[in-house]
N, CA, C and O atoms as a printed pandas DataFrame, in Angstrom:
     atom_number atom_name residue_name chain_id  residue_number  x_coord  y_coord  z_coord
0              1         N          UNK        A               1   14.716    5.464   10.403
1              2        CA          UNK        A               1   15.265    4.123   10.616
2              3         C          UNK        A               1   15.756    3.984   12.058
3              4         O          UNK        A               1   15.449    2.984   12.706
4              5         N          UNK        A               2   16.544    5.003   12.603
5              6        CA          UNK        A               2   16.999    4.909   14.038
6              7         C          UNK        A               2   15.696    4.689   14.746
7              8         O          UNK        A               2   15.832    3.523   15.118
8              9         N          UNK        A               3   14.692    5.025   15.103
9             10        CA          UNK        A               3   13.609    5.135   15.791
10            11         C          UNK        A               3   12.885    3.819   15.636
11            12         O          UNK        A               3   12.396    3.171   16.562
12            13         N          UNK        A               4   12.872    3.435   14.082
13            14        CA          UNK        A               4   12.239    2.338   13.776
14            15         C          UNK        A               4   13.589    1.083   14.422
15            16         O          UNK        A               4   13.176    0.090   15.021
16            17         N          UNK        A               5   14.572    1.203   14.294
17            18        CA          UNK        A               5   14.859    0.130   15.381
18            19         C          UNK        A               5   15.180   -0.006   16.589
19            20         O          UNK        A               5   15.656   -1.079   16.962
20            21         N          UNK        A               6   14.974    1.157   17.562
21            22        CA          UNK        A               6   14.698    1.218   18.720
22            23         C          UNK        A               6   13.377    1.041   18.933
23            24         O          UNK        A               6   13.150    1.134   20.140
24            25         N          UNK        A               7   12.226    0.788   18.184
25            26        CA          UNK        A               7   10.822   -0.172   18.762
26            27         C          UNK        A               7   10.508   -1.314   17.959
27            28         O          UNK        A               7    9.332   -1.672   18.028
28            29         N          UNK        A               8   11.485   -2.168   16.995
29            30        CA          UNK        A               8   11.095   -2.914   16.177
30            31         C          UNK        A               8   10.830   -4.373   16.970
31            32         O          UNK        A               8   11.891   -4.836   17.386
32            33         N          UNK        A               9    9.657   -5.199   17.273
33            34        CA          UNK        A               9    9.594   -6.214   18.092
34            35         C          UNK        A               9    9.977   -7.531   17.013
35            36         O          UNK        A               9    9.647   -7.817   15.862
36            37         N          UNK        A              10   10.622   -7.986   17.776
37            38        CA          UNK        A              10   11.772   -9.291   17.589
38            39         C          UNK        A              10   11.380  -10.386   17.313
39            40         O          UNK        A              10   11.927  -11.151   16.518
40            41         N          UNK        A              11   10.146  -10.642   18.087
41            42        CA          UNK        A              11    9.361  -12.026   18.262
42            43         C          UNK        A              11    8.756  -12.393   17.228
43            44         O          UNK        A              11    9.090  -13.450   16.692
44            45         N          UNK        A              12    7.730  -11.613   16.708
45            46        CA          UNK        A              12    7.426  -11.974   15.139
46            47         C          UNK        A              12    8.072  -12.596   14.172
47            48         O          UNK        A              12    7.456  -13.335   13.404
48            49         N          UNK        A              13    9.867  -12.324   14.022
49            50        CA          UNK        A              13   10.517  -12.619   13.550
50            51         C          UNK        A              13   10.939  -13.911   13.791
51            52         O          UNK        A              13   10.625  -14.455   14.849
52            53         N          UNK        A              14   12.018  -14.834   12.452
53            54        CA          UNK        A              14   12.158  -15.815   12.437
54            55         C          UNK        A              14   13.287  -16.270   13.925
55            56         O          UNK        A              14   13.858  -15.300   14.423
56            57         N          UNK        A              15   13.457  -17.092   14.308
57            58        CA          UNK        A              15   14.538  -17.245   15.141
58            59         C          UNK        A              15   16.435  -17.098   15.026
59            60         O          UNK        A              15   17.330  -17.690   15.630
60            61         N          UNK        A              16   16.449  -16.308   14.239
61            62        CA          UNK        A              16   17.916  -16.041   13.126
62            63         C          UNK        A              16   18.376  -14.496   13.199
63            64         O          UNK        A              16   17.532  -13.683   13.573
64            65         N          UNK        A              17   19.100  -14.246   13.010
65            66        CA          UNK        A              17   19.469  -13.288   11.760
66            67         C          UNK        A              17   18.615  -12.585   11.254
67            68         O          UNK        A              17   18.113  -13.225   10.330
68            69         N          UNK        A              18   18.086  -11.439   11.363
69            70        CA          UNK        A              18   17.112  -11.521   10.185
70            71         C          UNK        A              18   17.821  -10.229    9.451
71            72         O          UNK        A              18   18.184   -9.374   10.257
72            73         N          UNK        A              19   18.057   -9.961    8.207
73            74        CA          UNK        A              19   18.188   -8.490    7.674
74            75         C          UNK        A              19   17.371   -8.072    6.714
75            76         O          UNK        A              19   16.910   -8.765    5.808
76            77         N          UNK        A              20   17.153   -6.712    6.948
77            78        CA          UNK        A              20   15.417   -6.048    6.345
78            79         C          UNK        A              20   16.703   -4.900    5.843
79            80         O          UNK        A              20   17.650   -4.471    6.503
80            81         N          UNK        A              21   16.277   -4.602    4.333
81            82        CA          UNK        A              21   16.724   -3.334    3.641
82            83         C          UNK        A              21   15.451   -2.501    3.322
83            84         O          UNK        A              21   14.704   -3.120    2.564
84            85         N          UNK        A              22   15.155   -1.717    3.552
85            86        CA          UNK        A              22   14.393   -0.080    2.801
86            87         C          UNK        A              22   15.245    0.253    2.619
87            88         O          UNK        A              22   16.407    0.155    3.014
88            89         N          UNK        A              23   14.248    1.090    1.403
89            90        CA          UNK        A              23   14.767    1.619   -0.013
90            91         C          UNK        A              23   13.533    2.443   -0.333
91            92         O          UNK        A              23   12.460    2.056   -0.796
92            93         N          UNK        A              24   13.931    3.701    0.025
93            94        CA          UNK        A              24   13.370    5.005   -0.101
94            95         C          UNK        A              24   13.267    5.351   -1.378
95            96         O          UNK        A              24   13.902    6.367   -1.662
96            97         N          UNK        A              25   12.734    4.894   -2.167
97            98        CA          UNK        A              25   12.758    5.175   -3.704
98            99         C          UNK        A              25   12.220    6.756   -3.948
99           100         O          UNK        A              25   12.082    6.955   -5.155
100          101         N          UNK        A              26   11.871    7.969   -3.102
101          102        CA          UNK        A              26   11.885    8.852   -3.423
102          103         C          UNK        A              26   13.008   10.066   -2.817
103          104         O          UNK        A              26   12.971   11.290   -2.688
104          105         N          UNK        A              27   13.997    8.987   -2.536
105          106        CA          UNK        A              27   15.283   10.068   -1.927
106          107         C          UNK        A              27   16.032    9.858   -3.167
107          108         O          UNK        A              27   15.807    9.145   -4.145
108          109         N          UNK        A              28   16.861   10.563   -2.912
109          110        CA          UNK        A              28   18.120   10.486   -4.079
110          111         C          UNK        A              28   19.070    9.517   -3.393
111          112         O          UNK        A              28   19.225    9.309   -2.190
112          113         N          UNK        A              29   19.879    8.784   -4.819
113          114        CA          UNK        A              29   20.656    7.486   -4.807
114          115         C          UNK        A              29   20.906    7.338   -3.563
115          116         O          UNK        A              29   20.144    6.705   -2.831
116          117         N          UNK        A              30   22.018    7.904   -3.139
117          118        CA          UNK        A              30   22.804    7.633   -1.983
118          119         C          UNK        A              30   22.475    7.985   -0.620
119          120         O          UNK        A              30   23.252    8.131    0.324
120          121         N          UNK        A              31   21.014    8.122   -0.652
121          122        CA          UNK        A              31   20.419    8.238    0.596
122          123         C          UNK        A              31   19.152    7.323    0.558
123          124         O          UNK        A              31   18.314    7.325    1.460
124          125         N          UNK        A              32   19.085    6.598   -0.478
125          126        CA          UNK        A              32   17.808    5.674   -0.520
126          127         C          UNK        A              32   17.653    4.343   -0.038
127          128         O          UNK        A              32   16.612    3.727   -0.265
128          129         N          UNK        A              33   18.828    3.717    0.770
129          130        CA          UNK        A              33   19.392    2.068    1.188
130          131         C          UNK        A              33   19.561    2.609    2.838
131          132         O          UNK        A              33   20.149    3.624    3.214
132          133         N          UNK        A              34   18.983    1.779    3.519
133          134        CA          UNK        A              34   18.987    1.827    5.127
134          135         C          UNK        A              34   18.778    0.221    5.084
135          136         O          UNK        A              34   18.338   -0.357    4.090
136          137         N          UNK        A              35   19.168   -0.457    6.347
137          138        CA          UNK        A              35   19.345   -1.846    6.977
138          139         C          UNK        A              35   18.689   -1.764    8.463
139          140         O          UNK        A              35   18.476   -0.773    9.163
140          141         N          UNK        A              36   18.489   -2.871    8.660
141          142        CA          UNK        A              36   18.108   -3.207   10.296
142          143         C          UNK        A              36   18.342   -4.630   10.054
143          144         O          UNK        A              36   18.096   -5.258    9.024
144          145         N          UNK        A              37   18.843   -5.042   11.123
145          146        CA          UNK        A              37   19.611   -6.315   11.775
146          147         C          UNK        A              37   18.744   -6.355   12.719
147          148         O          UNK        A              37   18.444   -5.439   13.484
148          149         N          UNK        A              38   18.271   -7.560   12.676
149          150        CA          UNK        A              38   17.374   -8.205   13.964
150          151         C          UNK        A              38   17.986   -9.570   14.302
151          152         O          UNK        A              38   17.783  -10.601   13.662
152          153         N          UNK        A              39   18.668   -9.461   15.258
153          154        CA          UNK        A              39   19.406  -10.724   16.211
154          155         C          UNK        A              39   18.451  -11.226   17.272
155          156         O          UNK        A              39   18.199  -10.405   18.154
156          157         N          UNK        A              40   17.846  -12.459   17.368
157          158        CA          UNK        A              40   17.362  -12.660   18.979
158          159         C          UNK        A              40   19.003  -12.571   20.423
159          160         O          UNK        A              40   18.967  -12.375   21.637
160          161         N          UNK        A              41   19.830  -12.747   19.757
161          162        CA          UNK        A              41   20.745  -12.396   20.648
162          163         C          UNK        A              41   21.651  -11.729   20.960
163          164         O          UNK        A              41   22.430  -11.924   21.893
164          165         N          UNK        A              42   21.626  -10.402   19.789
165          166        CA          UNK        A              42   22.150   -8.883   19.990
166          167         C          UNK        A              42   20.751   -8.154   19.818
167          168         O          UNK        A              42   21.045   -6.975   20.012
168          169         N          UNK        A              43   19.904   -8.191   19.657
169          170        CA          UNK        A              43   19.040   -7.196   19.617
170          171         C          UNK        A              43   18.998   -6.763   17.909
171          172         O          UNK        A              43   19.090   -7.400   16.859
172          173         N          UNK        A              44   18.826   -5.453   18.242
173          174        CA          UNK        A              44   18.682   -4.857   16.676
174          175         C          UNK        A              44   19.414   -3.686   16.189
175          176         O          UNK        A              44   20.058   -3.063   17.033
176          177         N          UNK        A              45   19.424   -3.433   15.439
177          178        CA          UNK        A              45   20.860   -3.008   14.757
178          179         C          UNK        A              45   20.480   -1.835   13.162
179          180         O          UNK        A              45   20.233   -1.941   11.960
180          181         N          UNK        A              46   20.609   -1.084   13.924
181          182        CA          UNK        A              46   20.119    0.061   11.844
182          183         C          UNK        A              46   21.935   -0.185   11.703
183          184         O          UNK        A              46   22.916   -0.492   12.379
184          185         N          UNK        A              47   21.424    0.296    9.965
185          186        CA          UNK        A              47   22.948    0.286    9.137
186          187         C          UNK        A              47   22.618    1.205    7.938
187          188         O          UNK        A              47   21.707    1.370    7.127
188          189         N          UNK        A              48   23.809    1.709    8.238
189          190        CA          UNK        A              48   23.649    3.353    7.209
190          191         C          UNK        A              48   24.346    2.662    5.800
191          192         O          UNK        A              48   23.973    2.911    4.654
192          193         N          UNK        A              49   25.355    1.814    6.148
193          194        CA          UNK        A              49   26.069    1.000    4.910
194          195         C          UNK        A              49   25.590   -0.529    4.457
195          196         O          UNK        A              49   25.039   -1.268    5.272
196          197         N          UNK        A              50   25.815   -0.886    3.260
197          198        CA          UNK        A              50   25.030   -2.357    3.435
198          199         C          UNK        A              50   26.056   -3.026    4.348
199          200         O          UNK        A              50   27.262   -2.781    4.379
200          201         N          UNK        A              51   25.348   -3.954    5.122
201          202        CA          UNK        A              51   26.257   -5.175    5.961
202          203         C          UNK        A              51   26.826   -6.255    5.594
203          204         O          UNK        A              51   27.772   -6.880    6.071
204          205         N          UNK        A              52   26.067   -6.450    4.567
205          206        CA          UNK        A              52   26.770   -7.444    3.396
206          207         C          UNK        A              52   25.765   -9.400    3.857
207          208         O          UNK        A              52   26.062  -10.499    3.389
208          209         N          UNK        A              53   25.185   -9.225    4.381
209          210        CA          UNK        A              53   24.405  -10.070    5.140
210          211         C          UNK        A              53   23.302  -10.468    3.875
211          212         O          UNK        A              53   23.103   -9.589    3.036
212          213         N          UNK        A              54   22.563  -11.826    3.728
213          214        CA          UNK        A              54   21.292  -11.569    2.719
214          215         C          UNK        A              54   20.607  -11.179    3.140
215          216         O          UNK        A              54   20.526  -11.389    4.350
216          217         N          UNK        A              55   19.675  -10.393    2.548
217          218        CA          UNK        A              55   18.632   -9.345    2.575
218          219         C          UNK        A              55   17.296  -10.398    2.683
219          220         O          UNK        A              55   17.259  -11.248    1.794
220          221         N          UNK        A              56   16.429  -10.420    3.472
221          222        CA          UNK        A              56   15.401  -11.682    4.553
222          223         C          UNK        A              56   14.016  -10.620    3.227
223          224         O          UNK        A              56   13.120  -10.987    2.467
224          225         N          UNK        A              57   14.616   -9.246    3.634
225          226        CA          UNK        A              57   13.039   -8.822    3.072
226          227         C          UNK        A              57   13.981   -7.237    2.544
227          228         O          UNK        A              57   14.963   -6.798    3.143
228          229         N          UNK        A              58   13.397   -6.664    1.397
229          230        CA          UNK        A              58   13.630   -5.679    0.821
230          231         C          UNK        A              58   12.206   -5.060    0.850
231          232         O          UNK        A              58   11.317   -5.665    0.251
232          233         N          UNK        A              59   11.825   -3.534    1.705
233          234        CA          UNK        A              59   10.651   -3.234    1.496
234          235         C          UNK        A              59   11.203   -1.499    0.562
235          236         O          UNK        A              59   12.157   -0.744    0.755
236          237         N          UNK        A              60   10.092   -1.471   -0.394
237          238        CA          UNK        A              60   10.673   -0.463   -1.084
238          239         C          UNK        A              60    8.849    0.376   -1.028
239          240         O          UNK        A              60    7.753   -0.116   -1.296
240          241         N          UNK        A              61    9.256    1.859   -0.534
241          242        CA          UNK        A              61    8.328    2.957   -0.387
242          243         C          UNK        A              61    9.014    4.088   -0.376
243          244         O          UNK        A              61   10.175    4.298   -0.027
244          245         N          UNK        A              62    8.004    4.973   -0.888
245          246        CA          UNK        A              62    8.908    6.736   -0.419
246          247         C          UNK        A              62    8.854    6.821    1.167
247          248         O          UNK        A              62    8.261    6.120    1.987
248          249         N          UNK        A              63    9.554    7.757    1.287
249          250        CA          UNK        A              63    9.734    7.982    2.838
250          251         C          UNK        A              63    7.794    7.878    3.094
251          252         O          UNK        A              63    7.172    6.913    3.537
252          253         N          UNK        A              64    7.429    8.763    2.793
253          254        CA          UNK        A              64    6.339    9.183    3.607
254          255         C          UNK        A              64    5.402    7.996    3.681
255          256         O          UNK        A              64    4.653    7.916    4.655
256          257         N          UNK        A              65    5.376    7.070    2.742
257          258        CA          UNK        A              65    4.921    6.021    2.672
258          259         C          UNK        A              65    5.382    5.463    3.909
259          260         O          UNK        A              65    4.560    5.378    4.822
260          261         N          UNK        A              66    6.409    5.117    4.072
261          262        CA          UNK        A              66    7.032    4.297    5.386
262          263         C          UNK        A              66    6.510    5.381    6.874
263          264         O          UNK        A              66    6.409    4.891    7.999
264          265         N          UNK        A              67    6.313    6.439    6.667
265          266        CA          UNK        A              67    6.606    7.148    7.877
266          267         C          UNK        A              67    5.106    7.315    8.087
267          268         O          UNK        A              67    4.974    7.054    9.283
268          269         N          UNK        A              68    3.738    7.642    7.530
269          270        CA          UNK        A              68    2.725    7.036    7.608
270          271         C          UNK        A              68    2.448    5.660    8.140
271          272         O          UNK        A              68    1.704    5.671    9.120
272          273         N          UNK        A              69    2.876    4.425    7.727
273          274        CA          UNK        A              69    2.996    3.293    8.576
274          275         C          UNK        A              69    3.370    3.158    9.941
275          276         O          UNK        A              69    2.934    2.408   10.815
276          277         N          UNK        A              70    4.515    4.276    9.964
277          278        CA          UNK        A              70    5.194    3.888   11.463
278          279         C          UNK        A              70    4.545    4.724   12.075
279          280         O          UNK        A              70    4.419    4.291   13.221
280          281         N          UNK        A              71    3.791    6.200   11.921
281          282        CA          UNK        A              71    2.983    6.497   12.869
282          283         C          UNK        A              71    1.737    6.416   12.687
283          284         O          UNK        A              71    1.044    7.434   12.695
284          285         N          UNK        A              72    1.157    5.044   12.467
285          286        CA          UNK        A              72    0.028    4.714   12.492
286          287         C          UNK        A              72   -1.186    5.197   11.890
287          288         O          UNK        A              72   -2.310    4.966   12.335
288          289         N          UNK        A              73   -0.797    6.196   10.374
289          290        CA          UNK        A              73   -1.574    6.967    9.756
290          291         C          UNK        A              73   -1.916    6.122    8.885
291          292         O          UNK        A              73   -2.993    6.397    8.355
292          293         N          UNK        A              74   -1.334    5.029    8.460
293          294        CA          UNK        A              74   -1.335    3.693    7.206
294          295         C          UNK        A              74   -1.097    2.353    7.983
295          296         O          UNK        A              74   -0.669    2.049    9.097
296          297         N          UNK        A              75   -1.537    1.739    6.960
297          298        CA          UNK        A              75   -1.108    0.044    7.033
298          299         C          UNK        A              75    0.132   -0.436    6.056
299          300         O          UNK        A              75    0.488    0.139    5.027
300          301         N          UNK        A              76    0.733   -1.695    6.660
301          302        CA          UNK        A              76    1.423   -2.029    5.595
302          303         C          UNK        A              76    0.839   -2.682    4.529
303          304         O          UNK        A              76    1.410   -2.855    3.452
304          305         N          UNK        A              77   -0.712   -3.194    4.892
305          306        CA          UNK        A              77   -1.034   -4.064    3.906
306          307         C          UNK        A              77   -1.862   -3.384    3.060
307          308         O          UNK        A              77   -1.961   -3.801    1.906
308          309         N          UNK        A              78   -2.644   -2.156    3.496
309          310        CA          UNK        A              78   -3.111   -1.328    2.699
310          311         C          UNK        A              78   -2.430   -0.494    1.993
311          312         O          UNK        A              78   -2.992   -0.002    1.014
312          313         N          UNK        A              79   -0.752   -0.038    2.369
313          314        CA          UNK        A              79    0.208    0.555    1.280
314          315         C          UNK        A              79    0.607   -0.992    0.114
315          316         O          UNK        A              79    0.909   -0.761   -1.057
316          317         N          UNK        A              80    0.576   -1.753    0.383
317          318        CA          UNK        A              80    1.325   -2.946   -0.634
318          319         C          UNK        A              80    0.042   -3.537   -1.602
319          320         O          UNK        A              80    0.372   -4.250   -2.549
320          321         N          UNK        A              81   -1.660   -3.211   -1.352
321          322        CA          UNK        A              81   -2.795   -3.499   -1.468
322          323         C          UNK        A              81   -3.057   -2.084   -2.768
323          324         O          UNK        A              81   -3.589   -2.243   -3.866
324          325         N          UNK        A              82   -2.515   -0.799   -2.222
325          326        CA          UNK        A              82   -2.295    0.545   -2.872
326          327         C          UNK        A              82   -0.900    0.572   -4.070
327          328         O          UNK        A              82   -0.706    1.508   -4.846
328          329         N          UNK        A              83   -0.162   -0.499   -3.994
329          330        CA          UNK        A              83    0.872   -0.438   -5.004
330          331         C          UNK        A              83    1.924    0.743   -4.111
331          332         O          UNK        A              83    2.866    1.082   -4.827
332          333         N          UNK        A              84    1.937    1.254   -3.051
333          334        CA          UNK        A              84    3.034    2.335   -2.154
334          335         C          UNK        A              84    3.449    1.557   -1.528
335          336         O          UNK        A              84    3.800    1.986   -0.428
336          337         N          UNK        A              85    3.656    0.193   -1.731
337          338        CA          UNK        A              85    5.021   -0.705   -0.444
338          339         C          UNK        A              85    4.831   -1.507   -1.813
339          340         O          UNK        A              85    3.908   -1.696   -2.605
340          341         N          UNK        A              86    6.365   -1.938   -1.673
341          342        CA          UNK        A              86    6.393   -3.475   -2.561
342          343         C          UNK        A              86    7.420   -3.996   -1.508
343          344         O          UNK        A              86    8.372   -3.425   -0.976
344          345         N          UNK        A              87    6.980   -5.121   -1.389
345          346        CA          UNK        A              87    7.644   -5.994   -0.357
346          347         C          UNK        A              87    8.455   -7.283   -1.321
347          348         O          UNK        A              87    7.903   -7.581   -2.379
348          349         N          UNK        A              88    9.782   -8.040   -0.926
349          350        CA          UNK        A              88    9.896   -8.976   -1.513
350          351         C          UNK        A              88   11.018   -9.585   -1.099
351          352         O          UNK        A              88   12.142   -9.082   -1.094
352          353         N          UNK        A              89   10.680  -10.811   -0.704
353          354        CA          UNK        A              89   12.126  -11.420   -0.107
354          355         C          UNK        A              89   10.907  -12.690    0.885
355          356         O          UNK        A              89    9.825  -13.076    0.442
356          357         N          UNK        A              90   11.475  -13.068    2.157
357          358        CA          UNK        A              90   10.948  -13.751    3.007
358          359         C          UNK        A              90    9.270  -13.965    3.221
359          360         O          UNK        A              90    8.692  -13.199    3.993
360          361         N          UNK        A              91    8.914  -14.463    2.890
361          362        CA          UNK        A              91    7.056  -14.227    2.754
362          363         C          UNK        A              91    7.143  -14.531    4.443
363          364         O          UNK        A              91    6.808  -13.532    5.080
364          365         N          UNK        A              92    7.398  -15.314    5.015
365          366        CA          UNK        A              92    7.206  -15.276    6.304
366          367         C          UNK        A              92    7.523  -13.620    7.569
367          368         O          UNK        A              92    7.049  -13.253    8.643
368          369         N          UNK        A              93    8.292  -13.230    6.854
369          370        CA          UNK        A              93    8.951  -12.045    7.245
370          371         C          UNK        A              93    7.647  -10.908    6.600
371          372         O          UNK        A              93    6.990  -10.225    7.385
372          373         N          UNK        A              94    7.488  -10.866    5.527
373          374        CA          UNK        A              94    6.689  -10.006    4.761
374          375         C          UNK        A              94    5.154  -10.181    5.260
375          376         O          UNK        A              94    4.428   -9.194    5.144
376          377         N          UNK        A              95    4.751  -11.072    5.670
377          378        CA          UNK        A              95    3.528  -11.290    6.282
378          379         C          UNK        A              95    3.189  -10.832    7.492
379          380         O          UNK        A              95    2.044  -10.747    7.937
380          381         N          UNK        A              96    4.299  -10.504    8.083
381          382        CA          UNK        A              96    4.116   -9.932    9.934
382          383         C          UNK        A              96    5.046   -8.574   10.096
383          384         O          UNK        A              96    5.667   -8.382   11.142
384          385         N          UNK        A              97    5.095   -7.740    9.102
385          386        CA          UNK        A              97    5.416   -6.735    8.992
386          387         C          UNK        A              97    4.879   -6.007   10.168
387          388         O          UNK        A              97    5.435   -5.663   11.211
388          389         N          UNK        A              98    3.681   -5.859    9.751
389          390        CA          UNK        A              98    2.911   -5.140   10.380
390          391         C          UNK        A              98    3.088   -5.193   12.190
391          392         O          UNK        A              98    2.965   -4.246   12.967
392          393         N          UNK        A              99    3.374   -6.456   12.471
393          394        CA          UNK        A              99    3.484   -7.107   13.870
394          395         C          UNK        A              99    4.952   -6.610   14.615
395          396         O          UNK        A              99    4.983   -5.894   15.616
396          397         N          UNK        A             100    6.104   -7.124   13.938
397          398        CA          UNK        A             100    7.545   -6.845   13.757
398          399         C          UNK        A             100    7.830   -5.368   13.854
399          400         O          UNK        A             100    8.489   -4.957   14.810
400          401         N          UNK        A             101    7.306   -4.404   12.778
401          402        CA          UNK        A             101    7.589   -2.952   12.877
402          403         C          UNK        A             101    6.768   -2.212   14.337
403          404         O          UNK        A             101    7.278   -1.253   14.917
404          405         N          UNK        A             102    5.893   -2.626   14.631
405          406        CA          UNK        A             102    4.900   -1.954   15.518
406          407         C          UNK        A             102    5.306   -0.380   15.070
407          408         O          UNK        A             102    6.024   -0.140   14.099
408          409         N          UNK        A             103    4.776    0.553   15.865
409          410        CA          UNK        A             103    4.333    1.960   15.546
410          411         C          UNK        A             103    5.179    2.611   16.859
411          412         O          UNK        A             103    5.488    2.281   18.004
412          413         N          UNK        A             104    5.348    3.744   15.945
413          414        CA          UNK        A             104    5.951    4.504   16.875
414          415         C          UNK        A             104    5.574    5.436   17.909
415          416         O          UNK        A             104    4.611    6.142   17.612
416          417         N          UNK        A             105    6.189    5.659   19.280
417          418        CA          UNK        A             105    5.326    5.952   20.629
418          419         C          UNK        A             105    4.603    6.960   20.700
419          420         O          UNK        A             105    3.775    7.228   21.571
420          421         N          UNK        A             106    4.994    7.762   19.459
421          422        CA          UNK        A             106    4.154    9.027   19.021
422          423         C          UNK        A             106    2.796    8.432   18.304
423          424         O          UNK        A             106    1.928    9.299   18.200
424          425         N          UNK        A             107    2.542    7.550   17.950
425          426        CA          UNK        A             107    1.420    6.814   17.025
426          427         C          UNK        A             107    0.426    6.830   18.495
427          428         O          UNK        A             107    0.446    6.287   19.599
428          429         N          UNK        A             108   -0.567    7.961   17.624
429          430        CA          UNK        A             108   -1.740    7.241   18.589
430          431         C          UNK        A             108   -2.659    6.087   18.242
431          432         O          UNK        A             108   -2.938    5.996   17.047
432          433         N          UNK        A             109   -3.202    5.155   19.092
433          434        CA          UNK        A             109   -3.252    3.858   19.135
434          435         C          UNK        A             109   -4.659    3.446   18.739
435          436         O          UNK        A             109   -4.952    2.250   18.748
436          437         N          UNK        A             110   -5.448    4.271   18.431
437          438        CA          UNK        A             110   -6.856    4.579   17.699
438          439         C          UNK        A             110   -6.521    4.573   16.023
439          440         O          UNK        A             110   -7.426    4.636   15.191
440          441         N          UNK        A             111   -5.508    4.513   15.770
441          442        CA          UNK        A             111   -4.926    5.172   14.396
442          443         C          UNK        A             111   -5.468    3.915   13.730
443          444         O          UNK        A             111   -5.951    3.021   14.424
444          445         N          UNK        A             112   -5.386    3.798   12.090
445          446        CA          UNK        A             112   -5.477    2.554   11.259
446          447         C          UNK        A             112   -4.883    1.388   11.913
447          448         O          UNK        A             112   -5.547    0.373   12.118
448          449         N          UNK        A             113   -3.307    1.531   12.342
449          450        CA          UNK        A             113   -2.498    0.289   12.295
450          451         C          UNK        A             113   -2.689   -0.776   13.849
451          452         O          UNK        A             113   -2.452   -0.436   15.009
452          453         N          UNK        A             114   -2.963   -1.506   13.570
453          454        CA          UNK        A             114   -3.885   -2.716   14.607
454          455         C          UNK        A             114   -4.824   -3.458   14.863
455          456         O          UNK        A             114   -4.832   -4.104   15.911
């Protein structure tokens, strides 16, 4: 999550607020809820606790599911197409996932995601 919001691009996103919860459904309880806050005018923001903010989009995968996506070994639409992402909240938000998260600098750029 730290990594994923030090490259998460902003613009995709709505002009607001936005708050995105994952939910690691293969960690145990109290390590399975992470946040990111996307402000166009603070930037972006992980949260280890909920923020208490409404939730724009809830994406729920096991880690590796998510961590495949972010380094460009998967898609989001081919994990949610596979039943390994369920997305649900903002369809506008949920539709540009893919755009919004971009990949991480370790992702080589030949990979699936793009």
């Amino acid at each position: 999550i730290w990594d994923m919001h030090r490259f998460l691009v902003i613009d995709p996103l709505p002009e607001r607020r936005v708050c995105l919860q994952f939910v690691f459904n293969n960690l145990p309880t109290a390590r399975q809820n992470y946040w990111l806050l996307a402000d166009p005018q603070s930037g972006v923001e992980a949260c280890y606790a909920d923020p208490g903010y409404d939730i724009d989009l809830y994406a729920v995968s096991s880690l590796r599911t998510m961590t495949a996506i972010w380094m460009g070994l998967d898609t989001v639409k081919k994990a949610v197409s596979d039943g390994r992402l369920e997305l649900t909240g903002a369809r506008e938000v949920a539709n540009r996932m893919q755009e919004w998260l971009g990949l991480s600098p370790f992702a080589h750029e030949e990979r699936m995601a793009g």
